[in-house]
C-alpha positions as CSV (number, residue, x, y, z in Angstrom):
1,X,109.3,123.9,151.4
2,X,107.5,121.6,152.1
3,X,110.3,123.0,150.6
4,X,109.2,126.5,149.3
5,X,106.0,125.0,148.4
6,X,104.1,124.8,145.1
7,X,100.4,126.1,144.7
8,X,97.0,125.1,143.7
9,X,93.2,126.0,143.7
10,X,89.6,126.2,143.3
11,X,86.1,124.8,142.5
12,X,83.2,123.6,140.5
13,X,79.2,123.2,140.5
14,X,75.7,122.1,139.5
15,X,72.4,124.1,139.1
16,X,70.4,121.5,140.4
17,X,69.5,121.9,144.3
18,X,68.6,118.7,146.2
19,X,70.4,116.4,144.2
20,X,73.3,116.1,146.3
21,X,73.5,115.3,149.8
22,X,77.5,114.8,150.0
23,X,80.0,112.4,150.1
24,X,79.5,110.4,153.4
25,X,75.6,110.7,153.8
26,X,73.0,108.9,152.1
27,X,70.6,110.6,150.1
28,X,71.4,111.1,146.3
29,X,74.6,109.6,146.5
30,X,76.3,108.3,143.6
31,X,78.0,104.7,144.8
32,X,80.8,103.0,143.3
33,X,81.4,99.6,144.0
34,X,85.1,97.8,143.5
35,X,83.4,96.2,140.7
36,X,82.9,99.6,138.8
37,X,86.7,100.9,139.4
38,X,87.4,101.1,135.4
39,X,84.2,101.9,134.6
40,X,81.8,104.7,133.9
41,X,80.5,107.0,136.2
42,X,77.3,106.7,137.5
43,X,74.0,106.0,135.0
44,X,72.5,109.1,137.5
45,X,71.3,112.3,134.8
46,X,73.5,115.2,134.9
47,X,72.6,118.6,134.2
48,X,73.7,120.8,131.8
49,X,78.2,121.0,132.4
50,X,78.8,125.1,133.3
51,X,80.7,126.2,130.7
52,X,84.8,127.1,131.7
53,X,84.9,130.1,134.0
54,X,81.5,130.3,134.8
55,X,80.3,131.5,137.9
56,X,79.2,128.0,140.3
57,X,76.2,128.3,142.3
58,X,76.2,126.2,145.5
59,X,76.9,122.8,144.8
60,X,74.4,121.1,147.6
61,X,71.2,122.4,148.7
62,X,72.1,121.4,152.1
63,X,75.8,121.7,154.1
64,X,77.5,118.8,153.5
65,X,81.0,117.7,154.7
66,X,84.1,115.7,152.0
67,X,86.7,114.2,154.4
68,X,90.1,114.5,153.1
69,X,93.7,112.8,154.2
70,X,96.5,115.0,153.4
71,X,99.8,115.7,155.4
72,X,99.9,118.6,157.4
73,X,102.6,121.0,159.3
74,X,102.6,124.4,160.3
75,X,102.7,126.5,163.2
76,X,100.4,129.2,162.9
77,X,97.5,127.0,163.0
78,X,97.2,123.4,164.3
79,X,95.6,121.6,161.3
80,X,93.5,123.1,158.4
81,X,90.5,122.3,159.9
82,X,90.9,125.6,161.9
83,X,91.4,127.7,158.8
84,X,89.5,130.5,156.9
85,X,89.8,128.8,153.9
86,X,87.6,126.1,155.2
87,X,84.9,128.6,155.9
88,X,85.3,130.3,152.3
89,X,85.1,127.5,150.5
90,X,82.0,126.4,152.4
91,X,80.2,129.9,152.2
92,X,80.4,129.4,147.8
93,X,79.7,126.3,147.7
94,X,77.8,124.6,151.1
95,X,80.5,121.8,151.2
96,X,83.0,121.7,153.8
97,X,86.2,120.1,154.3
98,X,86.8,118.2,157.4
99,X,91.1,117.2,157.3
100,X,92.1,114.3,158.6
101,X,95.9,115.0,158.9
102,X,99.3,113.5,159.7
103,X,102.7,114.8,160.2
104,X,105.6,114.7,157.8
105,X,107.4,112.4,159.9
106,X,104.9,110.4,160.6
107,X,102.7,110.4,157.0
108,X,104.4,106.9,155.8
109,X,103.1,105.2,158.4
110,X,99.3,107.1,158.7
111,X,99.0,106.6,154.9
112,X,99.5,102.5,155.3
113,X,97.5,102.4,158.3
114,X,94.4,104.3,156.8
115,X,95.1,101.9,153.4
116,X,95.4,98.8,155.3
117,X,92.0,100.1,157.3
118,X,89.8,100.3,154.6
119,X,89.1,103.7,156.7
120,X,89.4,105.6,153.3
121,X,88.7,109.8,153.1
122,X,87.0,111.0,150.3
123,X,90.0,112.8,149.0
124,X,93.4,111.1,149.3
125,X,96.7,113.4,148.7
126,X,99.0,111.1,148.8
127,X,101.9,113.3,147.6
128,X,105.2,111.7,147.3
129,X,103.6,108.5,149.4
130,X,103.2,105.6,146.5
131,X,100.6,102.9,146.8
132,X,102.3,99.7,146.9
133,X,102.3,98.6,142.7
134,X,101.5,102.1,142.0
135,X,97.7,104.2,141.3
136,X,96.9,101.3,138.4
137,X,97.2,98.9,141.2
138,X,94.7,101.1,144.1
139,X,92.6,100.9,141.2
140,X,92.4,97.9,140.7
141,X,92.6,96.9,144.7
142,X,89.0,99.0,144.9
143,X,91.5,102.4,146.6
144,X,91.4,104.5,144.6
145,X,88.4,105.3,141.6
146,X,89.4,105.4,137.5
147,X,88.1,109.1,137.2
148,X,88.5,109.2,133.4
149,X,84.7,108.9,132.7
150,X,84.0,111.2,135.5
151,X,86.5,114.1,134.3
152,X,85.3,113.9,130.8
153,X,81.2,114.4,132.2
154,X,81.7,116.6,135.8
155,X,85.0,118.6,135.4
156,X,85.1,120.4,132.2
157,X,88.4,122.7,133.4
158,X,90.3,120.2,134.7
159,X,89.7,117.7,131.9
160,X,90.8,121.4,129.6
161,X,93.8,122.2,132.2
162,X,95.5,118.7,132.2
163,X,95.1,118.7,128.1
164,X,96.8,122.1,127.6
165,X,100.4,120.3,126.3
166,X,101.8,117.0,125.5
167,X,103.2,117.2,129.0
168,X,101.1,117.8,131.1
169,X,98.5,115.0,129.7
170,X,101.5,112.2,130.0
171,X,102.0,113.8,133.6
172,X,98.3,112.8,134.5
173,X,97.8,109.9,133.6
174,X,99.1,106.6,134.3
175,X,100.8,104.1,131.0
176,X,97.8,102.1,131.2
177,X,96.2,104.9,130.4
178,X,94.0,105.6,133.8
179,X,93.3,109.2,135.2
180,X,93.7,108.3,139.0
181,X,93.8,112.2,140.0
182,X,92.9,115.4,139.6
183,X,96.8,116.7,139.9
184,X,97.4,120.4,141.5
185,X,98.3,122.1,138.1
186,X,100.6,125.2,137.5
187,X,100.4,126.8,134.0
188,X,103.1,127.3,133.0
189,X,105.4,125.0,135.4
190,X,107.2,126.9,138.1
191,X,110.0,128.2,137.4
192,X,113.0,126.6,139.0
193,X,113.5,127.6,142.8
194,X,116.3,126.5,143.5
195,X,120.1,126.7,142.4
196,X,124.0,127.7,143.0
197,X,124.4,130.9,144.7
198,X,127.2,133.0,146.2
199,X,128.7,135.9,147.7
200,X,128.0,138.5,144.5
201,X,129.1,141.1,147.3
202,X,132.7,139.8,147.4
203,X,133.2,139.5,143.7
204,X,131.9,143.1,143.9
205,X,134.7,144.1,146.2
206,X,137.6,142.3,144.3
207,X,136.5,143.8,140.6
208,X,135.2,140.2,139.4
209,X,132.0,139.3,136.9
210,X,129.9,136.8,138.3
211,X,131.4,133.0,137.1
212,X,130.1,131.2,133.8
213,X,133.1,128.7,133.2
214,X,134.9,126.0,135.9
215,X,137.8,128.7,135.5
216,X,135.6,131.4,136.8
217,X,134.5,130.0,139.9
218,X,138.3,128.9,140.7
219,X,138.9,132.6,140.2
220,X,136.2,133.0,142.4
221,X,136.9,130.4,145.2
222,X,140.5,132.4,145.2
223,X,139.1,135.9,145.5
224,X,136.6,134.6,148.1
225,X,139.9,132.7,150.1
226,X,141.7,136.2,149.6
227,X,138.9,137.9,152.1
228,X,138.7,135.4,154.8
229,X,136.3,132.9,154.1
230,X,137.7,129.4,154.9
231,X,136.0,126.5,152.5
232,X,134.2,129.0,149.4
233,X,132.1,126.1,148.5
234,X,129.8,124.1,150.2
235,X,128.9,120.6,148.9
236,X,126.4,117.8,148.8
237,X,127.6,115.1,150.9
238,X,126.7,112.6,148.3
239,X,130.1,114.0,146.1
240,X,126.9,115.5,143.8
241,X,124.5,118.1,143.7
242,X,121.1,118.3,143.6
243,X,120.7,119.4,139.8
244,X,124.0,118.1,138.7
245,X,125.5,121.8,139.2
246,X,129.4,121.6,138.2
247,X,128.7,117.7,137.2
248,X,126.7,119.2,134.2
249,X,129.9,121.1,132.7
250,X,130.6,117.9,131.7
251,X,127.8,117.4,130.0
252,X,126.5,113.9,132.2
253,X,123.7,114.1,135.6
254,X,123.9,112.0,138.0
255,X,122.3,109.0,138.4
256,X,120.4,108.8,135.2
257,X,119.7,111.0,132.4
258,X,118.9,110.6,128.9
259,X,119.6,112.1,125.7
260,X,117.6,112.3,122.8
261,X,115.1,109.5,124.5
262,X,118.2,107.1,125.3
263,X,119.0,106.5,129.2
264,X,122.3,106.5,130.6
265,X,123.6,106.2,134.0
266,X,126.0,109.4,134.9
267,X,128.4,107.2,137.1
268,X,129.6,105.1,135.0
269,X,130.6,107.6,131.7
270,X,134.0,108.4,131.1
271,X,133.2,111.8,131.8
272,X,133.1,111.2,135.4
273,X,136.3,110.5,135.8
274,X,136.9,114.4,134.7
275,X,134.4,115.7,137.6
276,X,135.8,113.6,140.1
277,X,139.9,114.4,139.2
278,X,138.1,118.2,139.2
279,X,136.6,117.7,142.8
280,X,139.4,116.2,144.1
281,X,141.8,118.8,142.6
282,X,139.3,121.3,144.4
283,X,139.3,120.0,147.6
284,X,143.2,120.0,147.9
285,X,143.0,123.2,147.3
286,X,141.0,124.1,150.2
287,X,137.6,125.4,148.1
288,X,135.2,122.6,149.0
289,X,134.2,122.7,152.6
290,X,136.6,120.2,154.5
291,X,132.9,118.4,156.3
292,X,131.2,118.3,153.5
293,X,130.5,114.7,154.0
294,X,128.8,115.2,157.6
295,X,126.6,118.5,156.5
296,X,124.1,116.8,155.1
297,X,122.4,116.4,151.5
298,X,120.6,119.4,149.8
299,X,123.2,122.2,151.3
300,X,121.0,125.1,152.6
301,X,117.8,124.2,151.3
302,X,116.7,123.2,154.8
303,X,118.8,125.7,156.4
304,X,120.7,124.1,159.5
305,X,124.4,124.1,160.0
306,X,125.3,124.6,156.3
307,X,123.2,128.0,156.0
308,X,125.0,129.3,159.1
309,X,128.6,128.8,157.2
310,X,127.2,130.9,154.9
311,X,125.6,133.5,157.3
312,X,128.3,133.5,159.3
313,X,130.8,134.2,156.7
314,X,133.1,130.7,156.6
315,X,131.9,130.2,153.2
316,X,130.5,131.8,150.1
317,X,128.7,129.2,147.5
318,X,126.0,126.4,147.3
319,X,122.6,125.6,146.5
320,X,120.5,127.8,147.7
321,X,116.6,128.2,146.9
322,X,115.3,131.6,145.4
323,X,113.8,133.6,148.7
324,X,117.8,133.5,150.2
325,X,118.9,135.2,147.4
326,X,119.7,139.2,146.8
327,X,120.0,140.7,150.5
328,X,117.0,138.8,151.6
329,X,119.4,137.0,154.8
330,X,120.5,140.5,155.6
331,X,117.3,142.4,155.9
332,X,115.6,139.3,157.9
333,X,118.6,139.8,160.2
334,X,120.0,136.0,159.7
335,X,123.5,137.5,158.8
336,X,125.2,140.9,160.1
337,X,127.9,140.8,157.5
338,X,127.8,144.1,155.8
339,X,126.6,144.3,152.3
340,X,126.1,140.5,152.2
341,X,124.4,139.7,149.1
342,X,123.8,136.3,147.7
343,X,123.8,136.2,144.0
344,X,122.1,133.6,141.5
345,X,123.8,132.0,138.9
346,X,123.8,129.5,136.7
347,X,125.9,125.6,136.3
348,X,128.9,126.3,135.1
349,X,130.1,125.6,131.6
350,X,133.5,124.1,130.4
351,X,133.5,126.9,127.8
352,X,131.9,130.1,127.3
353,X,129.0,129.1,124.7
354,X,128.2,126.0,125.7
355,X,124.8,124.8,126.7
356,X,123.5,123.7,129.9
357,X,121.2,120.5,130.4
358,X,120.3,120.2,133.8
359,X,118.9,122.3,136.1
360,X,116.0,122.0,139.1
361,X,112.5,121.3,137.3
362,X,109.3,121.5,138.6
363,X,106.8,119.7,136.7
364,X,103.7,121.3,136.2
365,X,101.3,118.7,137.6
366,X,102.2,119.0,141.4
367,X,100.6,116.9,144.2
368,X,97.8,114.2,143.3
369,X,94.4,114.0,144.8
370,X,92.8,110.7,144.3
371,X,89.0,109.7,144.9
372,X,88.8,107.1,147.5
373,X,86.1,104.4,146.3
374,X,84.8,105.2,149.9
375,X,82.9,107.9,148.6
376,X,79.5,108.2,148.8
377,X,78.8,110.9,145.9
378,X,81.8,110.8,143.4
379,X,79.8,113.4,141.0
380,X,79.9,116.1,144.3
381,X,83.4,115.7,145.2
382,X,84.5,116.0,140.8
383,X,82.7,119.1,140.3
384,X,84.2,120.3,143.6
385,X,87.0,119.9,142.8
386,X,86.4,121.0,139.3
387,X,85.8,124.1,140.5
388,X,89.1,124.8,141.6
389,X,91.0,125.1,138.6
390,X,88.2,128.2,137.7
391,X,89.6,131.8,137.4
392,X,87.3,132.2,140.8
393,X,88.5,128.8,142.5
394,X,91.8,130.0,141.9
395,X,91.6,133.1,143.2
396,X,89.6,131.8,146.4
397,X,92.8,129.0,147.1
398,X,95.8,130.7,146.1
399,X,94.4,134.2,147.9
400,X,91.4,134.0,149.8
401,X,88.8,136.2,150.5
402,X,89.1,139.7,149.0
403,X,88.5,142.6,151.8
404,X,90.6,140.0,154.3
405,X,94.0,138.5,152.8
406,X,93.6,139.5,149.7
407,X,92.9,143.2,147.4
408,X,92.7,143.9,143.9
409,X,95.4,146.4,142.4
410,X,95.5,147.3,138.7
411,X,93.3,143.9,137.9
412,X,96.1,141.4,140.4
413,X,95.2,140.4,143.8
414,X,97.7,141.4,145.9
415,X,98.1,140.1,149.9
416,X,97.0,142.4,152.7
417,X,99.0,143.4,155.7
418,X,97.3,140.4,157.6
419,X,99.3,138.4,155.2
420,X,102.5,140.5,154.9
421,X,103.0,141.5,157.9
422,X,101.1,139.7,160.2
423,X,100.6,141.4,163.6
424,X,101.3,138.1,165.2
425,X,104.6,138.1,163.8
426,X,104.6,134.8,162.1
427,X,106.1,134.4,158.3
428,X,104.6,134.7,155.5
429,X,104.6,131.1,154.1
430,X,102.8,130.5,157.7
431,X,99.9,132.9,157.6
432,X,98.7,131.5,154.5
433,X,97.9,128.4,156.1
434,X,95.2,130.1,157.8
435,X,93.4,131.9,154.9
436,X,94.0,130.0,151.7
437,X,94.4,126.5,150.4
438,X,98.5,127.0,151.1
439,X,99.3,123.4,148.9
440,X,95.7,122.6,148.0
441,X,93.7,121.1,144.6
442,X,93.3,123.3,141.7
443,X,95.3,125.9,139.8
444,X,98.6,127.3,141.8
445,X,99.4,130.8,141.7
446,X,103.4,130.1,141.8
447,X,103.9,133.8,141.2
448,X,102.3,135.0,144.4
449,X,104.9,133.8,146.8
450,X,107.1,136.6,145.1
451,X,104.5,138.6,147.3
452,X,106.8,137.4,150.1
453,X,110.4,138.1,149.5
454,X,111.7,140.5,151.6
455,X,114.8,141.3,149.9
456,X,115.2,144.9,148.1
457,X,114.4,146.4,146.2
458,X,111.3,143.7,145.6
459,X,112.1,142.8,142.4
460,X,115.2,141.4,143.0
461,X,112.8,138.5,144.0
462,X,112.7,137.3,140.2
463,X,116.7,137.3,139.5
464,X,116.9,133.9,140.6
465,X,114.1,132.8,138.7
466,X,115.3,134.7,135.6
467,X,118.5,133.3,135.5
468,X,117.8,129.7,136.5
469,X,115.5,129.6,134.3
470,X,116.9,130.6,131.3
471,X,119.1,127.0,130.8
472,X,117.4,123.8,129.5
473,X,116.2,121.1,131.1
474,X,116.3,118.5,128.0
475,X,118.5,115.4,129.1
476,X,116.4,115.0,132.8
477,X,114.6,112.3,132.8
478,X,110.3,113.4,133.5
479,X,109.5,113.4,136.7
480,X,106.6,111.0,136.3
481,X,108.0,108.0,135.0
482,X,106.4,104.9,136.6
483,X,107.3,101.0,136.8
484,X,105.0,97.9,136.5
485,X,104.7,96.4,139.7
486,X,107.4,93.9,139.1
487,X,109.9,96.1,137.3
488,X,109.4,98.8,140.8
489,X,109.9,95.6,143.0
490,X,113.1,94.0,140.8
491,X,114.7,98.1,140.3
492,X,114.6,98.7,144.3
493,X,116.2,95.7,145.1
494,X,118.7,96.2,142.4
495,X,119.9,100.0,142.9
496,X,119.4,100.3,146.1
497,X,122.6,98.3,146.3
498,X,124.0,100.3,143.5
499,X,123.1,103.6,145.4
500,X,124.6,102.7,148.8
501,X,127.9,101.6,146.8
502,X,128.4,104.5,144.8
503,X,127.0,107.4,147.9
504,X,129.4,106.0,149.9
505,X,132.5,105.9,146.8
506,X,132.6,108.8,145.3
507,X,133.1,111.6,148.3
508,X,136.2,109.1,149.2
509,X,137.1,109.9,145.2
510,X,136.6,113.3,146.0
511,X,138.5,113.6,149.3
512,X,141.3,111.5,148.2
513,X,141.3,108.3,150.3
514,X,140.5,106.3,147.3
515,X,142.5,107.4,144.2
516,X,141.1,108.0,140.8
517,X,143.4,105.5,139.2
518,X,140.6,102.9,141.1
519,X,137.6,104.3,138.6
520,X,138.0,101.8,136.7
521,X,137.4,99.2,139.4
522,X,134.3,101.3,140.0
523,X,132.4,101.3,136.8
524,X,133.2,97.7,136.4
525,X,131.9,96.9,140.1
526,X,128.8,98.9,139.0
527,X,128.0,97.0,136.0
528,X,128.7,94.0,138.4
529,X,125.9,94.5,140.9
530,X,123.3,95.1,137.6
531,X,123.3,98.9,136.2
532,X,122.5,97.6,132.8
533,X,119.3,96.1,133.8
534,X,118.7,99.3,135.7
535,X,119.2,101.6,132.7
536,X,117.2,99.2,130.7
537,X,114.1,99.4,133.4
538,X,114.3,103.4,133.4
539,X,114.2,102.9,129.3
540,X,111.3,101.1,129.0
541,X,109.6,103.6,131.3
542,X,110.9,106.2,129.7
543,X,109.4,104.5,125.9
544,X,105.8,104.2,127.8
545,X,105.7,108.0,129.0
546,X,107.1,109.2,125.8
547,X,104.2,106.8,124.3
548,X,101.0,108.4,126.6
């Protein structure tokens, strides 16, 4: 999705006309200079801040253009440049976007080359892409501009939007207490799209309830073996799943995890030696997928060859994400199996009653947008931004233009037929590309992707969602934990030896050509190579995000 991706929008304004000409031109620009990065905006008068909600007028007199370096894939249309949203966003407010894109494979090496440049857009979005030292250390290089000062004066709903928990304030802003972005915010954080599925159809057929304890899904690996299907489950080739599924009965994650604000690292507790004597007893018996080391990681997320041993019948459980569940692969065709039906459920527990701790999380602050100190009119590009995360930015990002992708029904926009069924015949996820901000800045609209599941009956779509959602997320470590500099440089060095060691141990655990009475040997040659100093890195990142 970009896996499934997560959503954002809209835009913000100033009653003067003349003062702005735009980032990159020259006339009423606002400057900053590395010299200013931590400082205050500009000393140039502001007008009276719209209130929240407000209807923006134009935000320059004149057309003016804000570059922006994102990366970008689809197939409907080349880049955004050549989409509606462009023109939309132009026609309220007289600014346009002009994209300078690169591909997902190739984004690593465009972001260092446009860093090492000095060749800077106005907007950077980053996304997963990490400046080396981190966004306190582009501010202080002269990247990327402190935008604290300039939130609190020129965007009045994002500076209320990032503020709206505990949360999402710490997810903002960085331990040293700089506001290096103007995040793509959902309120409240999507719901988790992903998790274990499996053939609900089958269990139908042999009389059984869908599984809740490690003794239900043997019951169901059996039934599922009883009607043909050769491995029932099909498994991360890292020996672990994505959310700790099945590790979680035990009550550990993997890798690290904390409780009550203490880290621990998964691998090495005592109660990984269960899971892995579990696994292995599993995989005797024929219910973990015999490849599962040369599938890949992530099991259908991507789709690829482990979707097609579900589609195709050879097995009947994994980690699926929401829009694959219900009947969804049978009405798009994907399967021809009769009555297949893939149904969501949750971890298992050891024992009916017991809570679950992990599961997928999105956090609500999505994909960053930093202010390059490259531009020429910082104020512009704020309030543009601002505007955004407005009732009528959102709408404009997450929807479009109402009359052409979008129509109002009983007070909720709700996609036209250009959008649902597109008469060029390209999906859903697709088409938006071409008339909203698919992934953009401001408010995301999580919900309206629901508008694209094709499943029935419709509301099917929100099963997944439901039940995924309803187990806690409490001992996963937050998602935007940071380093110093020289902590990040001494971790990587550190467990990235411990990571290779124990990917490539515990599927041989699992598969039986090393034998559990060798765990031992493990955990001590983990502490060997350094976990402790690991843990104790992730815990003093852990005390300064718990401390924002």
């Amino acid at each position: 999705m970009k896996q499934i991706r997560f959503l954002v929008l809209l835009m913000a304004a100033f009653l003067l006309t003349g003062l702005f000409a735009g980032c990159n031109t020259n006339a009423g620009t606002v400057t900053p200079t590395p010299s200013s990065q931590s400082g205050s905006p500009s000393s140039t008068p502001a007008t009276e801040t719209p209130g929240s909600e407000l209807p923006y007028p134009k935000l320059s007199a004149e057309p003016v253009e804000v570059t922006v370096w994102q990366t970008f894939s689809a197939n409907y249309i080349a880049s955004m440049n050549d989409s509606e949203f462009v023109n939309y966003l132009e026609e309220v407010t007289n600014v346009r976007l002009k994209f300078k894109e690169a591909s997902p494979a190739d984004a690593s090496t465009a972001f260092n080359l446009m860093i090492n440049s000095g060749d800077y857009a106005d907007i950077i979005r980053p996304e997963s892409l990490q400046y080396p030292g981190g966004p306190d250390k582009a501010i202080a290089d002269g990247v990327y501009l402190r935008l604290n000062e300039y939130i609190e004066k020129y965007a009045p709903n994002y500076a209320a939007k990032r503020t709206v928990t505990p949360d999402v304030a710490r997810q903002t802003i960085t331990d040293s207490g700089n506001i290096w972005s103007m995040y793509t915010l959902n309120d409240p954080a999507e719901y988790p799209w992903n998790g274990l599925a499996l053939r609900g159809d089958i269990l139908e057929k042999k009389g059984l309830d869908l599984p809740v304890t490690l003794n239900d899904w043997e019951n169901a690996f059996k039934a599922f073996m009883d009607e043909g299907v050769e491995y029932p489950l099909l498994f991360d080739m890292s020996g672990v799943s994505l959310n700790s599924e099945f590790l979680s009965a035990f009550q550990i994650g993997k890798e690290f995890f904390q409780k009550n604000g203490k880290v621990y690292y998964g691998y090495i507790e005592p109660e990984f030696k269960e899971y892995l004597t579990l696994m292995n007893d599993w995989y005797n018996k024929g219910y973990i997928d015999r490849e599962f080391t040369t599938r890949g990681v992530n099991f259908a997320i991507f789709g690829g060859d482990p979707l097609t041993q579900i589609l195709n019948g050879k097995s009947a459980a994994g980690l699926f994400p929401w829009g694959y569940t219900a009947n969804a692969k049978a009405v798009d065709g994907s399967t021809t199996i009769e009555g297949f039906y893939l149904s969501p459920v949750s971890a298992p527990v050891r024992n009916v009653g017991d809570t679950i701790h992990f599961r997928f999380t999105s956090p609500e602050a999505k994909t960053p947008n930093a202010v390059s100190t490259a531009c020429e009119n910082v104020e512009l590009v704020i309030r543009l931004m601002d505007y955004l995360y407005t009732d009528e930015g959102a709408l404009l990002m997450n929807y479009g233009k109402e009359g052409i992708s979008y129509t109002m029904q009983d007070g909720k926009p709700v996609y036209t037929d250009i959008i649902l069924k597109n008469p060029d015949g390209f999906s859903f996820d697709a088409v938006l590309y071409k008339y909203t901000w698919f992934d953009g800045v401001g408010m995301g609209d999580f919900k309206r992707l629901w508008q694209g599941f094709i499943g029935t009956p419709a509301e099917k779509a929100l099963d997944a969602y439901n039940v995924w959602n309803k187990d806690k997320n409490d001992y996963m470590l937050p998602i935007a934990l940071t380093m110093t500099a020289e902590e990040g440089q001494e971790y990587s060095v550190t467990y990235g030896d411990i990571q290779t060691y124990v990917y490539e141990t515990i599927p041989q655990f699992i598969i039986g050509s090393k034998p559990i009475s060798e765990f031992d040997d493990f955990v001590n040659q983990i502490k060997a190579m350094g976990i402790d100093r690991c843990i104790e890195l992730q815990q003093n990142a852990l005390d300064r995000y718990n401390a924002r």
